[in-house]
DRENDODO-528302 format. One record per residue (C-alpha): chain; residue number from 0; x, y, z. Coordinates in Angstrom, 1 decimal. Layout:
SITE,unit,pos,u,v,w
SITE,A,NUM,X,Y,Z
...
This chain:
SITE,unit,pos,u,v,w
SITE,A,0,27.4,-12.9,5.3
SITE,A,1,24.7,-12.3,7.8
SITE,A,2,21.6,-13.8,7.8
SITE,A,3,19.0,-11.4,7.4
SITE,A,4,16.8,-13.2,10.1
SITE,A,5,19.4,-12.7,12.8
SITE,A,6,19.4,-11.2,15.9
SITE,A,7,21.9,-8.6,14.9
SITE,A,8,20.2,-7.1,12.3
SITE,A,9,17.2,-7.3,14.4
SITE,A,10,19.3,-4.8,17.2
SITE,A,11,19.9,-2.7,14.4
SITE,A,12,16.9,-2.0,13.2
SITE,A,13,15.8,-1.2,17.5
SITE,A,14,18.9,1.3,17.3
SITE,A,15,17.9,3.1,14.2
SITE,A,16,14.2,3.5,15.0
SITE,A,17,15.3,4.7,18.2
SITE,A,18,17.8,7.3,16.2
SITE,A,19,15.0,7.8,13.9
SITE,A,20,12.7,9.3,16.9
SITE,A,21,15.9,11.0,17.8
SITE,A,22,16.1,12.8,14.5
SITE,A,23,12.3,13.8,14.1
SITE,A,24,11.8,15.2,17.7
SITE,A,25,15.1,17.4,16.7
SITE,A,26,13.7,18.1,13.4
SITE,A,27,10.2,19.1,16.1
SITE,A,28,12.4,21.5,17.8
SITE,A,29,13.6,23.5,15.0
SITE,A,30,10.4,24.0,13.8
SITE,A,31,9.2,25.0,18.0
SITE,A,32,12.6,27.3,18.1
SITE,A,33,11.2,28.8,14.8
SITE,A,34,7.7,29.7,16.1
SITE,A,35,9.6,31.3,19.5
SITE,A,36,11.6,33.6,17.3
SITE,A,37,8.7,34.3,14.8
SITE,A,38,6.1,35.4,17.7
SITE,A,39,9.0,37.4,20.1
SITE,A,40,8.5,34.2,22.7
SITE,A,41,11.8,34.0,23.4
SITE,A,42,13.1,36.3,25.9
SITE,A,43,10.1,35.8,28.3
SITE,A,44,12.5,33.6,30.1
SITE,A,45,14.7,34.9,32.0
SITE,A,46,16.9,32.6,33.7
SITE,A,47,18.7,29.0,32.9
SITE,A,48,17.2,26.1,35.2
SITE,A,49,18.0,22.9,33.0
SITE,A,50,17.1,20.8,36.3
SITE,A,51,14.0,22.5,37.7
SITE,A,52,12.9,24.2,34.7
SITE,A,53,10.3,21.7,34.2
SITE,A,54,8.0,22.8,36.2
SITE,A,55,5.4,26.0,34.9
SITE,A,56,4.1,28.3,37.1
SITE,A,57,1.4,26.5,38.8
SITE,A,58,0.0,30.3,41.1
SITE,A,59,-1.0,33.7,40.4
SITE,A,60,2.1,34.8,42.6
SITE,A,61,4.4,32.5,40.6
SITE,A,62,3.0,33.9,36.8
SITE,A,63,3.6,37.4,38.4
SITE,A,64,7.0,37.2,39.6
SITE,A,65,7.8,35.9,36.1
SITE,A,66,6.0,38.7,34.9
SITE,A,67,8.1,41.0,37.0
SITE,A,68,11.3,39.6,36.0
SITE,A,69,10.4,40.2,32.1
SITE,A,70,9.4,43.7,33.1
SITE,A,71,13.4,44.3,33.4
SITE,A,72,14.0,43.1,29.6
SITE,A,73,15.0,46.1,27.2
SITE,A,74,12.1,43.8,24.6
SITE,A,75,9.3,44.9,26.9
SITE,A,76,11.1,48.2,28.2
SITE,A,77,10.8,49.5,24.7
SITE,A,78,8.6,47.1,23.0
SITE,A,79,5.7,45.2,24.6
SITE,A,80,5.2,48.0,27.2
SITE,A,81,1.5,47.3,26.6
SITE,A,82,1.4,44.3,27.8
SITE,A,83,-1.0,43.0,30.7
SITE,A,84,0.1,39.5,32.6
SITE,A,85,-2.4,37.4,30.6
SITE,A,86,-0.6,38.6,27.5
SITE,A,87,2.8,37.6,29.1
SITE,A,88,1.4,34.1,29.1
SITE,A,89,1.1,34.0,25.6
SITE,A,90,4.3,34.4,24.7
SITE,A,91,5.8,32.6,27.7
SITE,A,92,4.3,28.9,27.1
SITE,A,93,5.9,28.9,23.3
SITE,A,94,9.5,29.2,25.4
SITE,A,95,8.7,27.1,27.9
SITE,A,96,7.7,24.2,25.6
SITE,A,97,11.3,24.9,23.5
SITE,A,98,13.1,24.4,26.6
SITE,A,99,10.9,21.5,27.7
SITE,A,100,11.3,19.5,24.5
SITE,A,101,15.6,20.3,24.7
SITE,A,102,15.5,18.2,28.0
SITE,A,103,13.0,15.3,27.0
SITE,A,104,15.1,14.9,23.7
SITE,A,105,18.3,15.0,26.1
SITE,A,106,16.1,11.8,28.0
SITE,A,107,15.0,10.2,25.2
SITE,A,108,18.7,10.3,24.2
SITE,A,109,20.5,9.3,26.6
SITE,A,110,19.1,6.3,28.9
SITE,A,111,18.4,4.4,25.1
SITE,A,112,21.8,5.1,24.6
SITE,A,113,23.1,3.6,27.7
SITE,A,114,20.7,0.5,27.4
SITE,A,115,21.6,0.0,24.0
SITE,A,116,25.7,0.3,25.2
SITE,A,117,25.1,-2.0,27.6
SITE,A,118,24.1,-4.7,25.7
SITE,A,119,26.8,-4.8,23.3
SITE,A,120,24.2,-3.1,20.5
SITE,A,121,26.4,-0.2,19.6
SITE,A,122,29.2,-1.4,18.0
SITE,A,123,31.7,-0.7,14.9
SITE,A,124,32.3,2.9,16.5
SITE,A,125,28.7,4.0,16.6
SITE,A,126,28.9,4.4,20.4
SITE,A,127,31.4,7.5,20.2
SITE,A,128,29.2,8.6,17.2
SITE,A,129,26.4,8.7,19.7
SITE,A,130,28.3,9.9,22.2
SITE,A,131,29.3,12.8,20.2
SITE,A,132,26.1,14.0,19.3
SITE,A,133,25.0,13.8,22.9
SITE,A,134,27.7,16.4,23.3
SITE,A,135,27.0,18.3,21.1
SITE,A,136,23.0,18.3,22.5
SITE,A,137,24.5,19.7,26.0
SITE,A,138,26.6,22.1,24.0
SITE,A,139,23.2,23.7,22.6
SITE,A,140,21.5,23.8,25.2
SITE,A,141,24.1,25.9,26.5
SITE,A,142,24.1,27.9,23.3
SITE,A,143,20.7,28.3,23.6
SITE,A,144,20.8,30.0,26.7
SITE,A,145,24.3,32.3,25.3
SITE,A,146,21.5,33.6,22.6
SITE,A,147,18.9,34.5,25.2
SITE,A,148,21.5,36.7,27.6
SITE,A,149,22.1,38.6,24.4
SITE,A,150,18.9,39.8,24.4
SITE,A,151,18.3,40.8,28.3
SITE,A,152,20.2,43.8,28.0
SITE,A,153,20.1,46.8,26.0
SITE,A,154,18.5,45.0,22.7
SITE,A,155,14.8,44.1,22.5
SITE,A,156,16.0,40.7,20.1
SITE,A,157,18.3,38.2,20.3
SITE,A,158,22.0,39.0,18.6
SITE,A,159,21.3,37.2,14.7
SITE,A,160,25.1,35.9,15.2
SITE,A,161,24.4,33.6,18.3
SITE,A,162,20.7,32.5,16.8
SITE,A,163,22.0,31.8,13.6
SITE,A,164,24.8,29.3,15.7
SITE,A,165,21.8,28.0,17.5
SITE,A,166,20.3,27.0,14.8
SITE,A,167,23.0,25.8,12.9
SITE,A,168,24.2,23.7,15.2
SITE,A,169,20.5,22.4,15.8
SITE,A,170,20.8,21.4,12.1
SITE,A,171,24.5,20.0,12.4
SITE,A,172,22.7,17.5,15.3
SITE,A,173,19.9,16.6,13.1
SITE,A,174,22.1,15.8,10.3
SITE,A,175,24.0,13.8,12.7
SITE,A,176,21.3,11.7,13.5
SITE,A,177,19.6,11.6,10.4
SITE,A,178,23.2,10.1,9.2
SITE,A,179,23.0,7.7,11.8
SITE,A,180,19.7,6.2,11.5
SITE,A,181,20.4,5.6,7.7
SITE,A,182,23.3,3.6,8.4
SITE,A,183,21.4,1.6,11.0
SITE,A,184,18.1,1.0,9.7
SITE,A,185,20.0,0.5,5.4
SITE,A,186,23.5,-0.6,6.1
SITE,A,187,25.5,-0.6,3.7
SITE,A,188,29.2,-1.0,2.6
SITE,A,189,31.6,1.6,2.5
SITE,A,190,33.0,3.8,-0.3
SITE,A,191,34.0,7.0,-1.8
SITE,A,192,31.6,9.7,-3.3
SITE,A,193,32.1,9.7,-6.9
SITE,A,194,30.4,11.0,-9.5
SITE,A,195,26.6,12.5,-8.5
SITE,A,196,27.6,12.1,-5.0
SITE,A,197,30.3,14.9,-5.4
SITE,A,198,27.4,17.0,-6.2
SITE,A,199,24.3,16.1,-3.8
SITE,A,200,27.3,16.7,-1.2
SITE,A,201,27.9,20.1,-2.8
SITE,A,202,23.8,20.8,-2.4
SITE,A,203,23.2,19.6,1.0
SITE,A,204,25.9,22.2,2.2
SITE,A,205,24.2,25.0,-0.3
SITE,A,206,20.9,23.8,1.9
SITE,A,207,22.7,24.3,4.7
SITE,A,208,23.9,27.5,4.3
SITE,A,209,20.9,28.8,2.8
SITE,A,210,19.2,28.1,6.5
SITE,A,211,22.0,29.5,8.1
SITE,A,212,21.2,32.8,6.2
SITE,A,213,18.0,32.2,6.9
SITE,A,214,18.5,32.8,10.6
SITE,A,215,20.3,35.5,9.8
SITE,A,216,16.8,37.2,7.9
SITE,A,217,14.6,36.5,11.0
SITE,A,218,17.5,38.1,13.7
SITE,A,219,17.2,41.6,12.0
SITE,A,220,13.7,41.2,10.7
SITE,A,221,14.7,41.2,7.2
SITE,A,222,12.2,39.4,5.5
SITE,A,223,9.3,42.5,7.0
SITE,A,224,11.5,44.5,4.2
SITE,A,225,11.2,44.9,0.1
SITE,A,226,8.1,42.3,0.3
SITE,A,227,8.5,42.1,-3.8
SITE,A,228,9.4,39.4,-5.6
SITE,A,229,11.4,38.8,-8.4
SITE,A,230,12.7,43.1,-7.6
SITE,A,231,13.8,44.6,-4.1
SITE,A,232,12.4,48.2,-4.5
SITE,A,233,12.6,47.9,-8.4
SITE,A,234,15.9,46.5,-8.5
SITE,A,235,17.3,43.0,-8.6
SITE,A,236,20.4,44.1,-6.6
SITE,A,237,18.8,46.5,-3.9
SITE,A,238,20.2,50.0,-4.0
SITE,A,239,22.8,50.8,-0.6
SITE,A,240,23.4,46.8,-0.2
SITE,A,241,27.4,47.4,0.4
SITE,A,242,27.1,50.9,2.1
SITE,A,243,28.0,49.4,5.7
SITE,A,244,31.8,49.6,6.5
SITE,A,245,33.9,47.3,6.2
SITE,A,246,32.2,45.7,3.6
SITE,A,247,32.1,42.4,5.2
SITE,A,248,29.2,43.7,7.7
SITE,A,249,26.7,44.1,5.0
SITE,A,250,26.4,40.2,4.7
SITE,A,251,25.0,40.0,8.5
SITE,A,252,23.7,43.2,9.6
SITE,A,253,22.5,45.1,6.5
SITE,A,254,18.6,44.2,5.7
SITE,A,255,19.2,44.5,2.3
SITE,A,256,22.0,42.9,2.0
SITE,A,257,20.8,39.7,4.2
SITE,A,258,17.7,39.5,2.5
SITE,A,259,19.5,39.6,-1.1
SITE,A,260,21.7,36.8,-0.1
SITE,A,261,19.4,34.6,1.0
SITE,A,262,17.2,34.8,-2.0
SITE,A,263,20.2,34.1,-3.9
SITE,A,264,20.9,30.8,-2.0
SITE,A,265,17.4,29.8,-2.6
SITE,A,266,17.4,30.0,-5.5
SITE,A,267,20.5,28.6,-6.4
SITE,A,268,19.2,25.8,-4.1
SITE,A,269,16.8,25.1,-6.5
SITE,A,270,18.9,25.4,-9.8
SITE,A,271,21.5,22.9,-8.3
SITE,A,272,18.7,20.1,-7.3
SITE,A,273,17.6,20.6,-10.5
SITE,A,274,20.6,20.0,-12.7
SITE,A,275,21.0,17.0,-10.1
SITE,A,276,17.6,15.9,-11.3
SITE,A,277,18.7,16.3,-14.8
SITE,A,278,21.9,14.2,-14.4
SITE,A,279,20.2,11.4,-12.1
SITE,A,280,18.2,10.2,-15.5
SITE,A,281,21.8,9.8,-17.4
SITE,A,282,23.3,8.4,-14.4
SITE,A,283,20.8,5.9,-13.2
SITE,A,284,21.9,5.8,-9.8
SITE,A,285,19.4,3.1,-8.4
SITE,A,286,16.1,3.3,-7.5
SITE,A,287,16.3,4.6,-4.3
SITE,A,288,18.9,7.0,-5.0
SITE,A,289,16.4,8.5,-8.1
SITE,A,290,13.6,8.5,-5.4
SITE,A,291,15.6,10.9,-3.0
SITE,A,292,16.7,13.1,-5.5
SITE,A,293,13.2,13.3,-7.3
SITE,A,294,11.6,14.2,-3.7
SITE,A,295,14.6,16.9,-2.9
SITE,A,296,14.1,18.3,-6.0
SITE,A,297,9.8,18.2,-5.9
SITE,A,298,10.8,19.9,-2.3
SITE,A,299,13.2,22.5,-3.3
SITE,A,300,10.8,24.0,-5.8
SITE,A,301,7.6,24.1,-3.2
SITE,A,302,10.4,25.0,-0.4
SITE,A,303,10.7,28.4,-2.9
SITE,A,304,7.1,28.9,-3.4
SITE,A,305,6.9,28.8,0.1
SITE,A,306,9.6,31.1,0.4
SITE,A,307,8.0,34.0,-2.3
SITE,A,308,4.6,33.7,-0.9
SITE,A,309,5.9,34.5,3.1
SITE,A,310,8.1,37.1,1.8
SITE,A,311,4.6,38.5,0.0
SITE,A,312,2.4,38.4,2.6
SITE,A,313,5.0,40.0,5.3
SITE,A,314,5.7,36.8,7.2
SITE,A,315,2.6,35.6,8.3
SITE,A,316,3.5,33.2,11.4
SITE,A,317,2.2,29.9,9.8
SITE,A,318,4.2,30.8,6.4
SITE,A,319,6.8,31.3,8.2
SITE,A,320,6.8,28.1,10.0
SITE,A,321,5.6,26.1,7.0
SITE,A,322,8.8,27.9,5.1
SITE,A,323,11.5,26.0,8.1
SITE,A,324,9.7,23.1,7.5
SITE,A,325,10.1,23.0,4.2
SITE,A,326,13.7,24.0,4.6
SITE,A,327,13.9,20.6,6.9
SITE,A,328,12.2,18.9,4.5
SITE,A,329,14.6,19.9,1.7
SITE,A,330,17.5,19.3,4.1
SITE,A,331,16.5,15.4,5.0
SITE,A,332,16.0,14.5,1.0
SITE,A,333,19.2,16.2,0.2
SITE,A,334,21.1,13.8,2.7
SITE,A,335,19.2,10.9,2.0
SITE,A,336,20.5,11.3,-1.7
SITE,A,337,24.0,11.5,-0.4
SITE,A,338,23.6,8.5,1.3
SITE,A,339,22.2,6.1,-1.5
SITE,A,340,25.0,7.4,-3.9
SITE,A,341,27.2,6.8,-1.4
SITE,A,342,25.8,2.9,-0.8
SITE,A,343,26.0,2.8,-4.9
SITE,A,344,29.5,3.5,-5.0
SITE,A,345,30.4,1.5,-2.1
SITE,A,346,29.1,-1.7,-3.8
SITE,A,347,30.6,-0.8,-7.2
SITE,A,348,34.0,-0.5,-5.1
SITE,A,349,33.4,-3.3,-3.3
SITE,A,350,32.1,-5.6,-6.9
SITE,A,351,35.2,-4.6,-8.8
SITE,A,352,37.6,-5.4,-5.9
SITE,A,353,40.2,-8.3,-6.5
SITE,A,354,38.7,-11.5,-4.2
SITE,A,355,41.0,-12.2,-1.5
């Protein structure tokens, strides 16, 4: 057994605060990406320089030939054809910051990752692990862009299809990370999910589902519609919600519909965390297992109070950021409780295993 005094768990812990920064400047981003597509920020761009993006413009020349090139979009065309070039800057800083953050996070990534592989600090397969998500960062960056070219032609938004990819995959990374850093920073043996573990694994998809509807609410505006809560219009099931054909459509292009489901996942967000709640005081998982799922489920309920109150007031910007935040929130418990039931199973494996 390791000492724990030694050097090696010493590198661990460097790796997985490292990972952990990682995961919360990810976790920043989705929040950033949230505020771009909740203020119209996000076509204000419109080019892809991932090497000398970084700089703003820095001359009145510079700001206008931006402005210019936005002038082409279909979203000021036909939407913000009121606006001056000091209220293209407005929207244009939220953007540029997004994109800005995507590259420091690809730097803050990758030369740890090499110093850290260097030294020898990555081992028992993390390095691929890392390596992988790093991958997977370039590969939404790329996305990122994909969304935005939907929008520069004949649409004044972004198509909800590739933002609710973005955005999943955004999530998939944190999760990723998040993953990671438990393992680094609260090692812990190995085992199968049995028993509550079967179900926390079961809610952190319903979570993540439930955001990728989510992104499918703010691509077609859905949530500016039936502003009523527990009713839509005076019905629980809003009236026309299959009329699109085929049916299948309804689910990602139908406000009603879109809307409908996403309330449902909330909900049954919160139904699921708590019956996990409920079965966490028969089970007595462990202390830290009961403190994850007591703060998923504490987060789930104000995640839907969040949710009826920016649905009231007609998605007010900071409700509607506080809302994603919550969602993250609810998210990061959610896995943290799969992870301790998984530690609690390993070690029962592991206790009732014949001695070799």
């Amino acid at each position: 057994m390791v000492n724990g005094n030694s050097p090696a768990p010493r590198r661990r812990v460097s790796v997985g605060i490292w990972l952990a920064i990682c995961s919360f400047l990810v976790a920043a981003m989705v929040l950033l990406g949230g505020a771009t597509r909740l203020t119209d920020s996000g076509l204000s761009i419109v080019d892809w320089k991932p090497l000398t993006g970084w700089i703003p413009p820095l001359t009145d020349a510079a700001w206008q030939k931006l402005f210019d090139a936005y002038k082409q979009t279909s979203e000021f065309q036909k939407q913000n054809f009121w606006m001056t070039a000091t209220d293209f800057r407005s929207i244009y800083w939220l953007e540029y910051l997004h994109r800005v953050l995507g590259r420091v996070i690809g730097i803050v990534f990758f030369l740890p990752f090499l110093w850290f592989l260097i030294r020898g600090q990555l081992g028992g397969g993390l390095w691929w692990r890392c390596l992988l998500v790093f991958l997977l960062g370039g590969a939404q960056g790329y996305l990122g862009w994909y969304m935005v070219q939907s929008g520069l032609v004949d649409r004044t938004d972004v198509s909800q299809y590739r933002l609710a990819a973005h955005l999943s995959l955004a999530v998939i990374i944190y999760m990723a990370l998040l993953w990671l850093t438990l393992r680094c920073l609260r090692p812990r043996p190995t085992g199968g999910r049995k028993r509550l573990g079967f179900h926390t694994g079961f809610l952190v998809l319903l979570v993540f589902l439930t955001m990728a509807a989510g992104a499918f609410v703010a691509g077609i505006d859905a949530g500016l519609a039936y502003n009523s809560f527990p009713l839509m219009d005076g019905r629980y099931i809003p009236q026309g919600w299959l009329q699109m054909s085929p049916v299948w459509l309804n689910f990602f292009e139908n406000t009603a519909t879109v809307q409908f489901v996403h309330r449902q996942l909330g909900l049954l967000v919160v139904a699921i965390a708590l019956l996990l709640w409920l079965r966490s005081r028969w089970a007595g998982p462990g202390r830290a297992a009961c403190r994850a799922i007591d703060l998923t489920f504490a987060f789930a309920i104000l995640q839907m109070c969040l949710g009826i109150a920016t649905l009231l007031a007609e998605v007010p910007i900071l409700f509607g950021i506080l809302h994603q935040a919550g969602a993250m929130c609810v998210l990061t418990f959610a896995l943290w409780s799969l992870y301790e039931l998984a530690a609690i199973d390993g070690r029962r494996a592991n206790r009732t295993a014949p001695r070799m």
